[in-house]
C-alpha positions as CSV (number, residue, x, y, z in Angstrom):
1,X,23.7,101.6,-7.8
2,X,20.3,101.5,-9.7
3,X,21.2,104.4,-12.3
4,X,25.1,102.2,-12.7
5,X,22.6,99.3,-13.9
6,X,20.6,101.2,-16.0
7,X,23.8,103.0,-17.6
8,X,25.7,99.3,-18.3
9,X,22.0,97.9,-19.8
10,X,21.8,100.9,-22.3
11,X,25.1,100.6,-23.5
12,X,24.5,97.0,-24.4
13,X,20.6,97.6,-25.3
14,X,21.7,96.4,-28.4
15,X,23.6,93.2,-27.4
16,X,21.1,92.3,-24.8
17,X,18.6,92.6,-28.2
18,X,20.2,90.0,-30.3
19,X,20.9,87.6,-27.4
20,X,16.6,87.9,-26.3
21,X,16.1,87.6,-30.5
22,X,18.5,84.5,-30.6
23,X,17.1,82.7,-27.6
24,X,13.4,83.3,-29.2
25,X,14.3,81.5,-32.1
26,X,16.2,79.0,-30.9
27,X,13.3,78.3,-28.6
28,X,11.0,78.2,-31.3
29,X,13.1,75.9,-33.7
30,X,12.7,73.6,-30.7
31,X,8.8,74.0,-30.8
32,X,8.8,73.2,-34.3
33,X,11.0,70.5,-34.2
34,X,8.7,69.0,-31.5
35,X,5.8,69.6,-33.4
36,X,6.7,68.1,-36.2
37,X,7.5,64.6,-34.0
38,X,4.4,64.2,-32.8
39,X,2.6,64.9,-36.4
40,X,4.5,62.0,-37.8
41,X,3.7,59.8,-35.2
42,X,-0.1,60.9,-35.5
43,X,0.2,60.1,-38.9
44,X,1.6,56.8,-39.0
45,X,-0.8,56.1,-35.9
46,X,-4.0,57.4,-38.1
47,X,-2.7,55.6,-41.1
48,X,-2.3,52.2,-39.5
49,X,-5.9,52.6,-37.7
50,X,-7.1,53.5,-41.0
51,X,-5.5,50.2,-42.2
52,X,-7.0,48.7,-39.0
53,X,-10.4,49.8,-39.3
54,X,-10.8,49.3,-43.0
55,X,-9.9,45.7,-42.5
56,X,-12.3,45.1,-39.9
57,X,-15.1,47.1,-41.3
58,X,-14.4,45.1,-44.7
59,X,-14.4,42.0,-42.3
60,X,-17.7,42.6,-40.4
61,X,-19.5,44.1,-44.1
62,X,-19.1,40.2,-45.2
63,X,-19.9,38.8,-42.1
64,X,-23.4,40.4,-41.5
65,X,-24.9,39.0,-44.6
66,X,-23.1,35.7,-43.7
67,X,-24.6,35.4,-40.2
68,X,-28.1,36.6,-41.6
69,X,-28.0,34.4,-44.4
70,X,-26.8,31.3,-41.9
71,X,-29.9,32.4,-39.8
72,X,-31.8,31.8,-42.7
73,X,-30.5,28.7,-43.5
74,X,-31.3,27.6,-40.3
75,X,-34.7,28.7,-40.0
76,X,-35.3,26.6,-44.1
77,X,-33.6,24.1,-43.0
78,X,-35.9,23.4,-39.8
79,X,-38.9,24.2,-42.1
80,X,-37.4,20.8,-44.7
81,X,-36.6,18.9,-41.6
82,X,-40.5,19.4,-41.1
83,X,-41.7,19.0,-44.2
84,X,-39.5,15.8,-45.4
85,X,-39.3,14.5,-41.8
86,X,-36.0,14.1,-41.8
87,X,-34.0,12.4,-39.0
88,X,-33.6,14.2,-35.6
89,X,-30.0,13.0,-35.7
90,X,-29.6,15.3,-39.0
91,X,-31.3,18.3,-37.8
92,X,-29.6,18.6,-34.0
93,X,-26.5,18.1,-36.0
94,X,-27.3,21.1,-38.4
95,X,-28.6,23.2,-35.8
96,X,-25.1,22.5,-34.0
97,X,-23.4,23.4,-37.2
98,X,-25.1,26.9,-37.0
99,X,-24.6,27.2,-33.4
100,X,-21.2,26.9,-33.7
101,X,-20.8,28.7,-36.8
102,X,-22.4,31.7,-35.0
103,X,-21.1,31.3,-32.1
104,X,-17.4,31.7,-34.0
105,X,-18.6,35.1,-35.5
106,X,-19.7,36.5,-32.2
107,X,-16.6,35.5,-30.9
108,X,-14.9,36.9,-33.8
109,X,-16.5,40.2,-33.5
110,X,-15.8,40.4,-29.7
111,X,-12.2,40.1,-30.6
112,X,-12.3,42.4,-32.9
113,X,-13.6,44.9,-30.9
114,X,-11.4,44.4,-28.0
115,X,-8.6,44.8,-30.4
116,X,-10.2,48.0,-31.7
117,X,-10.1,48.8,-28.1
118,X,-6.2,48.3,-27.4
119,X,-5.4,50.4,-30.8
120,X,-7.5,52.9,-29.8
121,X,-5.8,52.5,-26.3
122,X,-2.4,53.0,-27.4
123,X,-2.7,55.4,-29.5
124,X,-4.4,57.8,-27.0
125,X,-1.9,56.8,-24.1
């Protein structure tokens, strides 16, 4: 029975060849057909976090000097208030200005970052 196998598979060693060598590149077509899928999606995914990131990064580069230079404002305008004795109605009003102003970039930057954190999210997933 065993030596009837072995017989048949030599007789068609060379059929049973081609059809191993056809199904190997067949199956590796499909590997690089799959790979090259998921490096276009990488790509547009790296591409629009670039976007993403260059955006925010722009975004925050402004802000930073903005918040330190509203700090500053805050702590000359307290100094004036003191030195021209100004009315307390003007400086709670400023101060509430900047507190709010502030409080808008924090809030600003938290959203941001949260944002930062769903791309990041999705892309990964």
């Amino acid at each position: 029975m065993l030596d009837e196998i072995l017989t048949l598979a030599m007789s068609h060693i060379q059929l049973i060849t081609a059809a191993l060598m056809f199904a190997a590149v067949f199956l590796e077509l499909i590997h690089i057909g799959q790979t090259r899928r998921i490096n276009k999606r990488l790509r547009k995914a790296g591409l629009w976090l670039q976007r993403y990131l260059n955006t925010v990064l722009s975004d925050d580069a402004y802000e930073e000097p903005k918040l330190q230079e509203a700090e500053s404002r805050t702590e000359d305008r307290v100094y004036e208030d003191d030195e021209a004795q100004l009315s307390v109605e003007q400086s709670v009003k400023s101060r509430q200005e900047e507190n709010m102003r502030v409080a808008l970039a924090h809030k600003k930057t938290k959203k941001d970052e949260e944002l930062l954190d769903t791309v990041l999210q999705e892309i990964f997933d």
